[in-house]
N, C-alpha and C positions, 0 to 999 in steps of 0.2 A: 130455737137458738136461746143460751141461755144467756137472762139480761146482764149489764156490768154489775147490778145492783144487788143482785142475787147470788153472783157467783162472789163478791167482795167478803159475804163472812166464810164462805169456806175457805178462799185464799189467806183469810186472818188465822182460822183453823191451820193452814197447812203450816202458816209462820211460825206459827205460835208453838206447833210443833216441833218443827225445826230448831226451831232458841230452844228446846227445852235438851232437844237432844245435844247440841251444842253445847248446851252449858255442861251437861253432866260430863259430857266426854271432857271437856276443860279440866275440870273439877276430879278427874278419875288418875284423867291421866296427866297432869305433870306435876304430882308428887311420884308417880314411874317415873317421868325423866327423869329423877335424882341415881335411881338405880342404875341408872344407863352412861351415869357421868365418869364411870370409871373406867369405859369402853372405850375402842380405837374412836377417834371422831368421825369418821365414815360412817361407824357402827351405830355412834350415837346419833347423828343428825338424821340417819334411817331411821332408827327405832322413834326418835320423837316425829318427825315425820308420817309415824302413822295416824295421828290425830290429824294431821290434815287429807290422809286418804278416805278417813270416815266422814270427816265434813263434805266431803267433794261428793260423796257416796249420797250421805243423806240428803243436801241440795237435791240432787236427782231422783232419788227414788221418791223425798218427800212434795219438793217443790217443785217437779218437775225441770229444773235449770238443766241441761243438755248442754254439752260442749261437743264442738270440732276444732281441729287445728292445722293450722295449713302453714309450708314451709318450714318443718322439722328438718328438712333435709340440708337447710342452711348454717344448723347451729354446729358450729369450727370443733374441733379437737383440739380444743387451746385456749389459753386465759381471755378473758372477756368481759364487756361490761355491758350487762341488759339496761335497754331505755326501756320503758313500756307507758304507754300510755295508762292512765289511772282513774278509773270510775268507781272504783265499790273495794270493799274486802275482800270480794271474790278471789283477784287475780291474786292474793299477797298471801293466801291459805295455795291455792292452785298449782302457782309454778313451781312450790317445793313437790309438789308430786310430778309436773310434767318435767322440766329440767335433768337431764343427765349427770348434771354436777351440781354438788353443793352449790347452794346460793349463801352470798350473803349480804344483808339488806342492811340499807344505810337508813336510821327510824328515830325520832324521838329518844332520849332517853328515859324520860318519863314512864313511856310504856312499861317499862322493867320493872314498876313498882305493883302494875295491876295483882293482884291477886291473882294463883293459879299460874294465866296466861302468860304472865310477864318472866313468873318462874322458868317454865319452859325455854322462853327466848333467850335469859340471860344464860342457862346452858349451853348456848350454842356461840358461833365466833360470828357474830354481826358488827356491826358499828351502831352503837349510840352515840349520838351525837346531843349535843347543848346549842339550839341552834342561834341563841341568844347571843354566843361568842365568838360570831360572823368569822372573818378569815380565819382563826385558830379551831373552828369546827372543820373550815375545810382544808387544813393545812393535819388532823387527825385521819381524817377519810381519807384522804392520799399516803400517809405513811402505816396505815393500815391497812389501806387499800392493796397500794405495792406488797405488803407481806404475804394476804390473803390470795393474791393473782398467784405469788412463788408457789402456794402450794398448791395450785392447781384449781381454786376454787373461781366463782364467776362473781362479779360484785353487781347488787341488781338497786337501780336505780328510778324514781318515780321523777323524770325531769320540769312538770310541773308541782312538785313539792305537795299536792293535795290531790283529790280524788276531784275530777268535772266533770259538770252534770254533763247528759246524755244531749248529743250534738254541738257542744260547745268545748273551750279548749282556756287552760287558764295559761300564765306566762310560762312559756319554757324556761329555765334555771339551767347558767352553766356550768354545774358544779359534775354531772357525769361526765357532760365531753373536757372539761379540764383533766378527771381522773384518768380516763383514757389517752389521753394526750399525753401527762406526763407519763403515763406508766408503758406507754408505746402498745395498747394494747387495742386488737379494734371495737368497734361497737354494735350490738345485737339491737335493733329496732325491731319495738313488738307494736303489733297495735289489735285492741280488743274493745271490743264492747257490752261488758260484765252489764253495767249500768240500765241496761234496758234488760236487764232480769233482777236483779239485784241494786235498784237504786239506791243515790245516796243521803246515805239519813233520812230509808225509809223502812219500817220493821217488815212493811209488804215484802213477802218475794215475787214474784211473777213467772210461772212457765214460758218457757223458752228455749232457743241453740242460742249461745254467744261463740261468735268465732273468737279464735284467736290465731291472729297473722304474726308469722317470724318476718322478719325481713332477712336478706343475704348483708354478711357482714359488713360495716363498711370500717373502711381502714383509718386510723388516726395521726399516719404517717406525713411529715411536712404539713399538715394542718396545724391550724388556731383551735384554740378552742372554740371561737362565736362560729368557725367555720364548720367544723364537725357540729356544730349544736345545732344552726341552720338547715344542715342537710338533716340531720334526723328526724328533727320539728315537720322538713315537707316530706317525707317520706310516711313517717306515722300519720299526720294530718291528714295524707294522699290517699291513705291505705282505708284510714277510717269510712272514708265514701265510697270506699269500694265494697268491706264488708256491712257498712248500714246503710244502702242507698237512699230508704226512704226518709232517715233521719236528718240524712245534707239534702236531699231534693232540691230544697229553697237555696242552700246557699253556694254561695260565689266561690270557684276554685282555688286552690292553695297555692297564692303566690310567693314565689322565694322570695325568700326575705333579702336586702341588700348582704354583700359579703363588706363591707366596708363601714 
């Protein structure tokens, strides 16, 4: 059997790989997306889209990271706003491949300045936000939001605001189930555990399956906001023990939160 000590430089090997092919695909490809920007937006968010089918690609053949996915058969034929639970980059490269419909991701605006990467993003219809400018950040995401629902796209949402480390959970944010709420639209609860292949803020990758769970929609209709936010928090929370068991082993069930 081979020791952790031993196999730690080839996992560094396999990372090290990985970033290299990352980068260059980065670096190749979104000066393409500018050719792509004159295309239907369908057209366009496919074709740049493909750099993250080759990330997804290389993860696995290089790092060995495997996914499965359970409960596809839940996601609606109709506007929608993904909760997802948030551990790593993984998932935020991923669901533009798994997804049936345009996403689009509510992000820093910052990002848009990265070199390369940020180019690509700023070609497509996301929301940046300035999160600095508390209710008029989220008073943009909503009249954004509602235009991007019209056209049939999904708006995807990280409702703890940051990536949490593996078997832990940071505050839920009710900035998705407000959007949902006002824009009457219901909500897609995912819950995944990238994190234990791909930790955060760590260059290691680690072999592995991360599942990724859909939840069945749930409806935003005559809810609150804290209420839709409630129910999704225990649902994801719920789910998380189900696809990590070893990770909650120790801890104590997910109790609902008060609705009041």
């Amino acid at each position: 059997m081979t020791s952790p000590r031993r196999s730690l430089p080839n996992l560094f090997l396999r990372s090290l790989l990985f970033a290299l092919v990352m980068l260059v695909m980065t670096v190749i490809w979104a000066p393409l997306c500018f050719l792509f920007a004159p295309l239907p937006y369908h057209q366009r968010y496919y074709m740049t889209g493909r750099w993250n089918v080759v990330v997804i690609w290389a993860a696995k053949v290089i790092c060995g990271i495997r996914y499965q996915v359970k409960g596809m058969e839940n996601l609606p034929d109709a506007p929608a706003v993904v909760l997802s639970k948030h551990q790593s980059a993984w998932e935020t490269i991923f669901y533009i491949v798994l997804m049936p419909r345009p996403l689009v991701y509510v992000f820093k605006k910052a990002l848009t300045y990265i070199p390369f990467f940020g180019w690509g993003i700023a070609l497509l219809r996301m929301i940046p936000i300035d999160r600095s400018k508390g209710t008029d950040a989220m008073k943009q995401v909503v009249a954004i939001g509602r235009k991007r629902l019209a056209d049939g796209q999904w708006i995807i949402m990280f409702p703890e605001g940051t990536r949490s480390q593996v078997g832990s959970k940071e505050k839920y944010k009710i900035g998705g189930p407000r959007l949902a709420v006002e824009t009457g639209v219901p909500v897609i609860p995912v819950a995944m555990n990238s994190g234990e292949c791909w930790p955060k803020n760590s260059f290691i990758k680690k072999p592995g399956l991360i599942t990724v769970s859909i939840g069945k929609p749930i409806s935003s209709e005559g809810k609150s906001a804290l209420e839709l936010l409630h129910e999704v928090e225990n649902w994801i929370e719920s789910e998380m023990r189900v696809i990590s068991p070893a990770v909650y082993a120790r801890s104590s069930p997910v109790q609902s939160p008060p609705t009041s």
